[in-house]
N, C-alpha and C positions, 0 to 999 in steps of 0.2 A: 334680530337687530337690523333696521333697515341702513343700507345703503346708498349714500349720498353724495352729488355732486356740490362742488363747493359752492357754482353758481345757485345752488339751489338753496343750499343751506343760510347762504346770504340775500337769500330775496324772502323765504320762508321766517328762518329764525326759530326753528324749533325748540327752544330753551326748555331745559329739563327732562329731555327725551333722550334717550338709548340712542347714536347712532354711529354707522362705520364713514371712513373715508378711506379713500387710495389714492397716490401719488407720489409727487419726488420733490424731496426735499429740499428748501431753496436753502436757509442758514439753520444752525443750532448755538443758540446761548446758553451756558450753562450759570445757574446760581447757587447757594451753597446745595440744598436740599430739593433741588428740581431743575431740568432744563424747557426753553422756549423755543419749540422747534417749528419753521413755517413750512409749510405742506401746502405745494399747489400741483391741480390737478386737469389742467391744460383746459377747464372748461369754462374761466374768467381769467381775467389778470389780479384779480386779489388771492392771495394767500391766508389759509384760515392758521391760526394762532393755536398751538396744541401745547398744553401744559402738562408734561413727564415729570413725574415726583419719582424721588430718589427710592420710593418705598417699591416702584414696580418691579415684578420678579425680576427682570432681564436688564434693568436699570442699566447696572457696571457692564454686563457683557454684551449689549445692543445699543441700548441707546446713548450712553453714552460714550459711543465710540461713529456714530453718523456724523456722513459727512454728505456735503454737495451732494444732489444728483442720485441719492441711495432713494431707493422704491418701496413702500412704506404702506402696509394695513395699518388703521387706529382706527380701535373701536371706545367709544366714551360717552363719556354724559356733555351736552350743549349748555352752554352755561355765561349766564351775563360778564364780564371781561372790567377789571378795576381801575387796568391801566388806559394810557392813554392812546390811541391810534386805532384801536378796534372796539369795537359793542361788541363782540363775544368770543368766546376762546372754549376749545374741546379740554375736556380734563382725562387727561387718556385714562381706560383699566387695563386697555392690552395694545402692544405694539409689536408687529409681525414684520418682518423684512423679506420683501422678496429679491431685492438684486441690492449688492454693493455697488459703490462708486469711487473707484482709487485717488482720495485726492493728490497721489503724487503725479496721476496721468487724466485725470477729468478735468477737459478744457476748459468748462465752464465756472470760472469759480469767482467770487463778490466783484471782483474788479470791471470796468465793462472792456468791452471788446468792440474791436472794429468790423465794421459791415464786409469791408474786405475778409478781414479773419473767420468772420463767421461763415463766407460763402467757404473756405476750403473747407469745413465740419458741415455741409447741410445739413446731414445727418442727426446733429444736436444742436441745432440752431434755431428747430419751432420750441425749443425750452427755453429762450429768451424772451424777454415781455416784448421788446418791440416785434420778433419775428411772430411768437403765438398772436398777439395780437395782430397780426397782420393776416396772419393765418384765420384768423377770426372773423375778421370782416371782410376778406375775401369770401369767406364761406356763403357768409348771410346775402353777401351781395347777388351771389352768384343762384342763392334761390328767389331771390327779388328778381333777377332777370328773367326768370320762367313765369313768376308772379306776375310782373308786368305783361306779358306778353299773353299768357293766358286770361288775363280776366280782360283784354283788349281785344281776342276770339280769336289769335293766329294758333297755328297749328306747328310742333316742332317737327323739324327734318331732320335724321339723321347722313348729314351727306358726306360723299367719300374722303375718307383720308389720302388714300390712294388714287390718282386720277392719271389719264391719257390727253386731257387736255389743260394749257395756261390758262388765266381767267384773267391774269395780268396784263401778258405778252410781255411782262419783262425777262424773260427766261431765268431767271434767278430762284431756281428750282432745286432739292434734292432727287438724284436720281433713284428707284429702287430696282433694285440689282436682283433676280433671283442665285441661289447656288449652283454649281453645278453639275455636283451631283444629279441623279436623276432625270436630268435635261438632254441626254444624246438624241433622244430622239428628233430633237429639233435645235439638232448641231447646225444648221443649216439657215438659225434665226442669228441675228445679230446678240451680242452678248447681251446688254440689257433691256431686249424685246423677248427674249426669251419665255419667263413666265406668264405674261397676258398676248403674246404673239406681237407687241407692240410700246413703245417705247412708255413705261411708268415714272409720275414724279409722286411727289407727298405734297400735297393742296398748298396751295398760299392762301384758296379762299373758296369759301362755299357757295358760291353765290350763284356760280351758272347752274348748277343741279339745284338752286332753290328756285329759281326761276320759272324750273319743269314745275314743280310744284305750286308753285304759287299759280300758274298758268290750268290748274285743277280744283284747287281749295281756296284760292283766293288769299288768303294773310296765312305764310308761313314764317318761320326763324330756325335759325342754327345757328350751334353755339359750341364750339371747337375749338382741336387744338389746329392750329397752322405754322405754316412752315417756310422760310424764308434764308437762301443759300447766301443771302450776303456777308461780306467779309467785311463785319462791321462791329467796331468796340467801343462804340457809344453808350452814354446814360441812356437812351432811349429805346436800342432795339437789343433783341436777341433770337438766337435762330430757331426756335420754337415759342409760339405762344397762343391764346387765346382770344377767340371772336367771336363777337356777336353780331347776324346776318341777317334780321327781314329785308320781308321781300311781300311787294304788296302789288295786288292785281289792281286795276281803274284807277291809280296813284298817281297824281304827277307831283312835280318839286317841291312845289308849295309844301302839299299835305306830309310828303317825305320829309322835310324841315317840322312839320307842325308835331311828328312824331319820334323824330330825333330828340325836341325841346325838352317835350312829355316825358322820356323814357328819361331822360339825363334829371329834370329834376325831381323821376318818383325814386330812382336810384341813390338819389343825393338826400332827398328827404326821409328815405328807409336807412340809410346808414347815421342820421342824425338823430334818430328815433330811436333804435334797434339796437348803436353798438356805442354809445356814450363814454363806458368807462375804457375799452380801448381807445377811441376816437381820442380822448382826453390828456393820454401819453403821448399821442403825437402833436399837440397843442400843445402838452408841458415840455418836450424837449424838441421839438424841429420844428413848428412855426405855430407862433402865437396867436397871429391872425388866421387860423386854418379855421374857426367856428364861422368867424365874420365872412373869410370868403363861398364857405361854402353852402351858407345862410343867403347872400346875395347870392350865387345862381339858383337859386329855388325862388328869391321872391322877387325876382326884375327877368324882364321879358330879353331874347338874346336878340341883338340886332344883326343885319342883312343888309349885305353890299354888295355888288358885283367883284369881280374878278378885275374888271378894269376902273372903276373907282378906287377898287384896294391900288392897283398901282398907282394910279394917281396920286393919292394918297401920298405912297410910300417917298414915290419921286418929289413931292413940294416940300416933305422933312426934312429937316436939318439932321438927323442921322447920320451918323456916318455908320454904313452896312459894310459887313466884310465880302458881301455876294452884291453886286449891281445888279439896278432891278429894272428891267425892261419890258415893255407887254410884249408877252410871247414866251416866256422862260418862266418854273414855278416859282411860287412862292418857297423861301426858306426859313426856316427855326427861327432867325432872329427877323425876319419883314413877319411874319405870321405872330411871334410873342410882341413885337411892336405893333402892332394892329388891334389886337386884344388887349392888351396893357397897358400902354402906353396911350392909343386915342379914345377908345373908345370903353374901357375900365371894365369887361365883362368878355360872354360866351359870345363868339362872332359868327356867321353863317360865310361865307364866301361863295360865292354862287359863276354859273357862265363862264367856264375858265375856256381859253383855246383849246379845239379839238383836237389839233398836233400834239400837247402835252396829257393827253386825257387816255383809256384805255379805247377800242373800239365799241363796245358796249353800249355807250352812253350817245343819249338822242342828240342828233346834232342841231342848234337851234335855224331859227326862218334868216338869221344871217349868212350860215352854210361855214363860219367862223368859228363859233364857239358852239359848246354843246351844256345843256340842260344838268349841270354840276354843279354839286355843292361840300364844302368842308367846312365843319364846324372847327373852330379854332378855340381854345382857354386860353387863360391865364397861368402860366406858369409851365405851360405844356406844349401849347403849339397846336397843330394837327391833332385829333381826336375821333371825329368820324370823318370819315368820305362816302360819298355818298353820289346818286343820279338818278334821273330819268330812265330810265334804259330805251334804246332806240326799238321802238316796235314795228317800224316800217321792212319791208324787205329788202326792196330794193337799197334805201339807201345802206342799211345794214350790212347786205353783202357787197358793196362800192367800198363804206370804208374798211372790210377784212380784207378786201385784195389790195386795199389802199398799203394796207400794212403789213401784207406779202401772207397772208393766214391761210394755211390750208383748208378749204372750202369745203371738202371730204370729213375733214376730223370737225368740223362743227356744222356738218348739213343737217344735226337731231333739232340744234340750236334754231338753224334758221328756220326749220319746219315749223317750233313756234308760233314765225310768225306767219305760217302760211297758214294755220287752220286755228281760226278763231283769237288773232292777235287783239289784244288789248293796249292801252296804255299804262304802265305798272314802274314802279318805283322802290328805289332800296337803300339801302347804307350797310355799312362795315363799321365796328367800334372794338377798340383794340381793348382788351378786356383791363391788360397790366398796365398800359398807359390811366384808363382811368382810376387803375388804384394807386397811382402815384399821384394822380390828382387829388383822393379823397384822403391820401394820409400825407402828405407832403415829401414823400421818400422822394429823393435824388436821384437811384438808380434805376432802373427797370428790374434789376435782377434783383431786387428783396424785395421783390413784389408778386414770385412767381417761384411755389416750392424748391426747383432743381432748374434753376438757368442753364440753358443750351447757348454759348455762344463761340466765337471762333475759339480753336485749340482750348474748348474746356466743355466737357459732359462727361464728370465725376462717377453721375450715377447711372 
């Protein structure tokens, strides 16, 4: 008897064939002489229809005694379906249990629950349609990013989790600490220099070690997790998450913008494609308009402003912002969602921001003002990628690291770069959970990402 997944069995249809299913049971209806029990198996959001007659051996002592959440072999004949809401329903001959589910202590039961409540059960929480389903197109997405980037020739880099240097400079770092056991020998290192002889954090971004690489293969990417010590309990951030980092050799802003556009809307066009009947739930219950908006960034081009026209901008609106907006200070959540939404109704590029607010990195323009930057901006989201030039010159390179007091020694591998065979090369950062709150319309960050890391909370 072959065994079947449910998305299969519903794209298939194999009517009149022998086959098995496995999963966990969402409700059980009972009528006089048979119960309708729906079985899903975390591989779609639909639940297939199995019909238990009263004649099966274990009827009284199994099945009808299932509840919520109970894990479930059915083996049966596929069979056209009379009622109305499904084309087809399993007619069991055998039903096997493998784990109970206490409905007086299984959290999950017909009523819905709150996204808050479901964050303290992670645990059971991808058994929800909207969390499985999210879980779903997270998945797909996340092999569309390897897809994109390979059939475009870059090459993936596995870069450190663990690093000796900021890529930020905003020091908003976790430290790692080794134990101390084992360590006497070099009682004589400072406590958290101990295991690399020198002080380790956990990445905020992969970007400088892709850099090396790109500086040899020419088009790499990485795609990690990251790590961010801020003391922050926003819908937006949390202290772990994931990114996506090319890095291209002979690149300048332009092409790095023309590549940004490309990846955002083959990512947006594969999740319109690929994940339909989840996509669909979040259409039915969080926003109605999520098909229309995510159909227009695919087929309208994103537009491109400066850094100092965006102010302009911002400054001639009748707005009233809760952050005053000045050239020389960043752009904030609500001047970036007013910018995107409000003027200009789509994906925004922001380019040329001042180099006082920028990281050292980044090429400083023929002004000696602003530097060769760009953030792409949404709708609904703000910030999405950041992105630059990278400064390939040396000299001024190391002008602005002293500028910003950097130890010259812990990136002299960096500046070597650009001393043997520097090119001009280009990159961006895209915050992985940010865009799945773009393509499902969630609110949070944290039901966008398995096991949220954020202040005083890591569960798992």
């Amino acid at each position: 008897m072959q065994y079947l997944r449910i998305n299969d069995i519903l794209s298939k249809e194999p009517l009149q064939q022998a086959i098995e299913v496995r999963g966990w049971l969402r409700t059980r209806r009972d009528a006089k002489d048979f119960s309708f029990l729906e079985l899903n198996d975390g591989s779609c959001l639909a639940n297939l229809q199995i019909l238990a007659s009263a004649d099966l051996a274990n009827y009284k002592d199994i099945v009808a005694n299932l509840h919520t959440g109970c894990s479930l072999r059915v083996s049966g004949q596929l069979q056209d379906s009379p009622a109305k809401g499904q084309r087809i329903e399993l007619l069991a001959q055998k039903i096997e249990i493998y784990g109970w589910a206490d409905p007086e202590i299984y959290p999950l039961q017909k009523k819905r629950h709150s996204y808050e409540f479901l964050r303290t059960i992670a645990h059971l929480r991808p058994r929800t349609n909207s969390l499985g389903a999210i879980a779903r197109i997270r998945s797909s997405l996340s092999f569309a990013v390897h897809q994109f980037f390979h059939d475009h020739g870059f090459a993936l880099v596995h870069t450190p989790i663990i690093t000796t240097i900021d890529c930020e400079g905003a020091g908003e770092m976790f430290k790692v600490v080794a134990p101390a056991e084992g360590m006497q020998h070099k009682a004589a290192l400072k406590r958290d220099a101990d295991f690399f002889g020198k002080p380790a954090n956990l990445t905020v971004s992969g970007q400088l070690q892709a850099e090396v690489y790109a500086m040899a293969l020419g088009k790499v990417y990485t795609f990690g997790p990251t790590f961010r010590a801020e003391n922050s309990n926003t819908s937006r951030h949390v202290a772990e998450f994931w990114r996506i980092e090319p890095e291209m050799a002979f690149c300048n802003l332009a092409e790095d913008m023309d590549l940004a556009e490309s990846f955002l809307k083959y990512l947006v066009s594969h999740v319109l494609e690929n994940n339909k009947e989840d996509l669909h739930l979040f259409v039915k219950f969080i926003d109605k308009n999520l098909y229309s908006k995510l159909a227009k960034l695919v087929e309208n081009p994103f537009y491109r402003i400066s850094y100092t026209e965006a102010v302009e901008i911002l400054q001639k609106s009748k707005k009233n912002f809760d952050y005053p907006v000045d050239w020389g200070t960043d752009l904030q959540a609500e001047h970036e969602r007013y910018l995107c939404e409000d003027i200009f109704d789509r994906p925004l590029f922001v380019t040329d921001y001042p180099k006082d607010i920028k990281p050292f990195y980044m090429r400083v323009n023929d002004d000696n003002t602003t530097v060769a930057a760009m953030d792409l901006l949404l709708p609904g989201i703000g910030e999405i990628i950041g992105g630059s030039q990278r400064e390939e010159r040396y000299d001024i390179l190391e002008a602005r690291m002293l500028e910003m007091k950097l130890n010259l020694d812990e990136y002299r591998w960096y500046l070597d770069l650009r001393s043997f065979g520097t090119v001009p090369h280009s990159g961006f950062g895209l915050g992985f959970e940010r865009f799945l709150q773009f393509v499902t319309a969630m609110k949070n960050i944290r039901e966008v990402i398995p096991f949220p890391r954020t202040p005083g909370s890591a569960l798992y």
